[in-house]
C-alpha positions in Angstrom: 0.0 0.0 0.0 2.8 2.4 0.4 4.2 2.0 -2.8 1.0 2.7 -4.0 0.5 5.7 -2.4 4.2 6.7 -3.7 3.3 6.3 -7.1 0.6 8.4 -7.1 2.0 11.5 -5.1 4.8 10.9 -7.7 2.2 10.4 -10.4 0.7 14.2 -9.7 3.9 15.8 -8.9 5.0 14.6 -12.4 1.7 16.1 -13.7 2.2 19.3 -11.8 5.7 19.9 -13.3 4.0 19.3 -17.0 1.6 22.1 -15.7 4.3 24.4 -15.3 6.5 23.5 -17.9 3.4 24.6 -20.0 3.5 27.9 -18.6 4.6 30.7 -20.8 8.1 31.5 -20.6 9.4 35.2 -20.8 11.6 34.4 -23.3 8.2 33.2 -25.2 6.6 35.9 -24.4 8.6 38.3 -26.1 9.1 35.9 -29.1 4.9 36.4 -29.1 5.7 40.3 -28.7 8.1 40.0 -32.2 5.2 38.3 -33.6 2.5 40.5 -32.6 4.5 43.9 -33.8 5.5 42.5 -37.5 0.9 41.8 -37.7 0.8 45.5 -37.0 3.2 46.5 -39.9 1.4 43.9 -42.0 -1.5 46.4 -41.2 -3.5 43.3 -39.0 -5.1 44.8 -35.7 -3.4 41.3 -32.8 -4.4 41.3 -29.3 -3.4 39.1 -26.8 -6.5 37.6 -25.1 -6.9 36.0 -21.7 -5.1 32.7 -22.7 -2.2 34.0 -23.8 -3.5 33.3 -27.6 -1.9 36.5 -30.0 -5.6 37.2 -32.0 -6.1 38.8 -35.1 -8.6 38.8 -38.0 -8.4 38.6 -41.9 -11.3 39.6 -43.8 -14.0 38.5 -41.0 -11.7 35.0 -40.2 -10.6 34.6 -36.4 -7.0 33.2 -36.3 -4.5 32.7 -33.8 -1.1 31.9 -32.1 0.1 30.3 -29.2 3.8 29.9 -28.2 5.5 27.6 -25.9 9.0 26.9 -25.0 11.7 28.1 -25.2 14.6 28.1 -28.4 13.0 26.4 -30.3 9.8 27.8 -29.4 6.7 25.8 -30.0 4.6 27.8 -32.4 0.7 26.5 -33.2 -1.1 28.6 -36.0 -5.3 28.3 -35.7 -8.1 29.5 -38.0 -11.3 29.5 -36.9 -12.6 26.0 -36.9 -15.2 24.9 -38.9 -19.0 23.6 -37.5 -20.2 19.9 -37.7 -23.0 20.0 -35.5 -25.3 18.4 -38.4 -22.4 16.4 -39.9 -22.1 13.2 -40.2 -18.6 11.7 -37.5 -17.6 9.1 -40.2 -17.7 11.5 -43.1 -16.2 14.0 -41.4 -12.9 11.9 -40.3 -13.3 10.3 -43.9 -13.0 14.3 -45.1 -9.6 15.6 -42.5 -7.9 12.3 -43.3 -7.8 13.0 -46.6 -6.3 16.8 -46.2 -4.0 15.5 -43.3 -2.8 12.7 -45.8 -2.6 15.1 -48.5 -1.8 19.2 -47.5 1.6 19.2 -45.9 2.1 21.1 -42.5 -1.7 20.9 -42.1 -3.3 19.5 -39.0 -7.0 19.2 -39.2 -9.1 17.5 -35.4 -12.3 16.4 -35.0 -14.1 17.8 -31.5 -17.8 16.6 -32.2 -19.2 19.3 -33.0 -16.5 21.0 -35.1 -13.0 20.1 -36.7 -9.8 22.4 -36.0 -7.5 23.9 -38.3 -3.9 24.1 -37.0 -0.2 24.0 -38.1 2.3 23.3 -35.7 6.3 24.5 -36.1 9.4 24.8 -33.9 10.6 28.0 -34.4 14.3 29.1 -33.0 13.6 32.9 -33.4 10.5 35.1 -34.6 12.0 35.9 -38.3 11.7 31.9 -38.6 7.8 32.5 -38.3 7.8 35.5 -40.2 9.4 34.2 -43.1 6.7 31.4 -43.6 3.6 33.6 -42.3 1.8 34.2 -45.0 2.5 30.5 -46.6 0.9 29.1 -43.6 -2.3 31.6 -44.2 -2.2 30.4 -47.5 -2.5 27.0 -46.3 -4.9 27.4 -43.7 -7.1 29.4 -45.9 -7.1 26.6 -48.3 -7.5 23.8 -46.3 -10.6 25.3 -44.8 -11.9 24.5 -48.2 -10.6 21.3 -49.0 -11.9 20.2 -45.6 -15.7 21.3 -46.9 -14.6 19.8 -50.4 -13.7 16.7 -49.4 -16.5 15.7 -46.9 -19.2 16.9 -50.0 -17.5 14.3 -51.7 -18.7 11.8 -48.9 -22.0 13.2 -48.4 -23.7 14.5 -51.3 -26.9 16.0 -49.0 -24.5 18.3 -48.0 -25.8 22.2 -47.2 -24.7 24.7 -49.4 -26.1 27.8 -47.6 -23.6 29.3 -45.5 -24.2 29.6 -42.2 -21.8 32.1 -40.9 -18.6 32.6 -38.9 -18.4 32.6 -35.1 -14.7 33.9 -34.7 -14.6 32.0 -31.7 -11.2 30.0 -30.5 -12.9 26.8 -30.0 -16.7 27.2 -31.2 -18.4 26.7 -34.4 -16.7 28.8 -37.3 -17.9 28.2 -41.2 -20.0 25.4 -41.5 -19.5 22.6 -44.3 -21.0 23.3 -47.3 -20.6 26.9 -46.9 -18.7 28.9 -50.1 -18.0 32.3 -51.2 -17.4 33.5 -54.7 -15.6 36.9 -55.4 -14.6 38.6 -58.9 -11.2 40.0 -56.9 -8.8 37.8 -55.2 -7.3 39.2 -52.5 -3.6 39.5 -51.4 -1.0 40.6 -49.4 2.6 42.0 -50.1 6.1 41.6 -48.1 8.7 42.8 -49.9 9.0 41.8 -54.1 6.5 38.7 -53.0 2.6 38.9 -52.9 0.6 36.3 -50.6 -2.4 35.5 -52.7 -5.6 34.0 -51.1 -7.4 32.5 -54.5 -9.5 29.9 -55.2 -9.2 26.1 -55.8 -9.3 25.2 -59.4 -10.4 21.6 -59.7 -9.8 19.5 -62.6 -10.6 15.5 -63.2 -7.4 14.4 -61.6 -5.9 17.4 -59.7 -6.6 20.5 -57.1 -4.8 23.7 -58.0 -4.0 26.8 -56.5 -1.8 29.8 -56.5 -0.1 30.5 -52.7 2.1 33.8 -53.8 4.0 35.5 -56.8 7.5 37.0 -56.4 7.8 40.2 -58.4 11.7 40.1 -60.0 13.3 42.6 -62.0 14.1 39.9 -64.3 11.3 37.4 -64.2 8.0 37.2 -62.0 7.6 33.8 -60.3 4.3 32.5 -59.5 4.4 30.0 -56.2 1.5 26.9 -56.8 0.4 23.7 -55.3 -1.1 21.0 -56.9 -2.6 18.1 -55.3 -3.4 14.8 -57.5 -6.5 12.9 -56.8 -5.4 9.4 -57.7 -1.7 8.2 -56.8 -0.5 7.5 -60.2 -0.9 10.8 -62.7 1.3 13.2 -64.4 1.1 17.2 -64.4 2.7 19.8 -66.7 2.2 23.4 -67.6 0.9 24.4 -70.6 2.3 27.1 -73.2 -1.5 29.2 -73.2 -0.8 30.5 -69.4 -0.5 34.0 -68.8 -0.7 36.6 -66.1 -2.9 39.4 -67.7 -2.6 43.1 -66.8 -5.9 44.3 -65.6 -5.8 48.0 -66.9 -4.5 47.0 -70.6 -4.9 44.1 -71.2 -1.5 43.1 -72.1 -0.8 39.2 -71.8 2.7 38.0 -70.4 2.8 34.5 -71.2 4.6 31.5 -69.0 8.0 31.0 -69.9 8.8 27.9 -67.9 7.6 25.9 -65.2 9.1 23.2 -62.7 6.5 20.6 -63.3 7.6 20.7 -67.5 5.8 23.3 -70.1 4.2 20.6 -72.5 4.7 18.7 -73.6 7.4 18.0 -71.0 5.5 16.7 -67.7 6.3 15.3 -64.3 5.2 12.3 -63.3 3.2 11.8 -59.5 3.6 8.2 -57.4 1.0 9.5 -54.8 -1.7 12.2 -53.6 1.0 14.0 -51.6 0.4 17.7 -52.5 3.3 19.2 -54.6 4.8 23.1 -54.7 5.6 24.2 -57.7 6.7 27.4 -59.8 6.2 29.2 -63.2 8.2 31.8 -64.6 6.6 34.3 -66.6 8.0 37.7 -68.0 8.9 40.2 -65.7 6.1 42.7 -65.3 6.3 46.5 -65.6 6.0 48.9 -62.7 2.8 50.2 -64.3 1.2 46.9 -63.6 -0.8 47.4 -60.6 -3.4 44.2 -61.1 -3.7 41.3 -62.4 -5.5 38.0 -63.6 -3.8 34.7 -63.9 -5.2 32.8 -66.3 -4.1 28.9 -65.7 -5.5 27.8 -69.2 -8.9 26.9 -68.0 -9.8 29.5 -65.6 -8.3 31.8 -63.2 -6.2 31.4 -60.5 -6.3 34.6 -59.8 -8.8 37.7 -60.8 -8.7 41.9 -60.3 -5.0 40.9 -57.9 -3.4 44.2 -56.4 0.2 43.6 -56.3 1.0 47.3 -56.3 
């Protein structure tokens, strides 16, 4: 009985020092101050709520960030998470396997009666997190989609009214079936590069979209992931891309790409998402917005890049 009873006050000591080691180190906390002063020169509006959580919105969306540790710090990125209540448990696990399995960084939990959005990252100093800010918004953002995507593909009674955004932490955020449609894609710029939130262009084997476009004096490089549907298929560029200047028209057509401009190609062995590039022509400083037209349709429409 008394080694009993020393295994347990052992037992809760041991979870008493996980308590504190969970505690927020000052070290974090001003890796979380570094954080919260680069959102305010992105032109964000972060507060730092009652959990420690550094808050901010984006066009209506809640997102947030916790830090833990200390060098590396233990970074966690949310969005808003997004309702089941009416959902169906099986479909929706069916649904966040497939974008776990499929976007990298990406971690996506069911909670009953909603599913979270989250990337998780070891960071050893804040510029490490603000390099790779806007990628993980970009990734985030379109997860929240393929998450909906893929469970209409299990249920197809699935709602396609929206039913609204909490911008709560842990309640209901956009529910499944819910969409929005824009002529302008919207954007945000650091530097030569532009962070582009745009749609998911679908095709019979593959999900595209564009994550940013780096604005060279030489060249202008547009940043895409593609993610196949099947685990055997191919993917190439093809020669009638162009990024389109809003104001005149004027097309600049793809000079290269790293996935082959047909009819060179690249070959795919799974359903693992893949980043890729294309090069186009570099663009004048008169260009101010853009469409980028992927052959098909746009990945982009009425962009702002200056």
């Amino acid at each position: 009985m008394a080694q009993k009873r020393h295994l347990i006050i052992l037992f809760f000591s041991f979870l008493a020092l996980s308590c504190w080691a969970e505690e927020m180190s000052y070290a974090a906390k001003t890796f979380r101050s570094n954080i919260q002063s680069f959102l305010r020169e992105e032109g964000f509006a972060p507060s730092v709520d009652n959990d420690g959580s550094l808050c901010f919105k984006k066009e209506g969306t809640s997102y947030w960030i916790d830090v833990l540790g200390d060098k590396p710090f233990y970074v966690t990125f949310h969005r808003e998470p997004i309702g089941t209540e009416d959902a169906s448990s099986t479909k929706v696990l069916k649904a966040i396997n497939d974008v776990n399995t499929n976007i990298r960084a990406i971690k996506c939990c069911y909670m009953s009666d909603h599913v979270s959005l989250a990337i998780e990252s070891y960071c050893y100093v804040a510029e490490d997190f603000k390099y790779v800010f806007y990628q993980y918004l970009s990734i985030l953002e379109a997860s929240n989609e393929l998450v909906k995507e893929a469970y209409s593909k299990y249920d197809t009674s699935a709602s396609t009214s929206s039913h609204g955004n909490s911008g709560n932490k842990s309640g209901n955020g956009s529910s499944y079936g819910s969409n929005s449609s824009s002529t302008t894609t919207t954007g945000n710029r650091k530097g030569n590069t532009v962070y582009v939130n745009g749609p998911i262009l679908e095709t019979t084997y593959h999900k595209w979209w564009c994550t940013s476009i780096d604005l060279n004096a030489y060249n202008t490089v547009v940043h895409k992931i593609v993610v196949p549907k099947t685990s055997s298929s191919w993917v190439q560029s093809t020669k009638d891309e162009y990024i389109e200047d809003c104001d005149t028209g004027k097309r600049y057509y793809i000079q290269s790409s790293s996935i082959g401009l047909a009819p060179q190609k690249t070959n795919l062995y799974s359903k693992e998402s893949k980043p890729f590039t294309d090069t186009f022509p570099a663009l004048p400083a008169s260009v101010k917005r853009i469409n980028i037209w992927s052959g098909d349709s746009y990945y982009a429409k009425n962009l702002q890049i200056r």
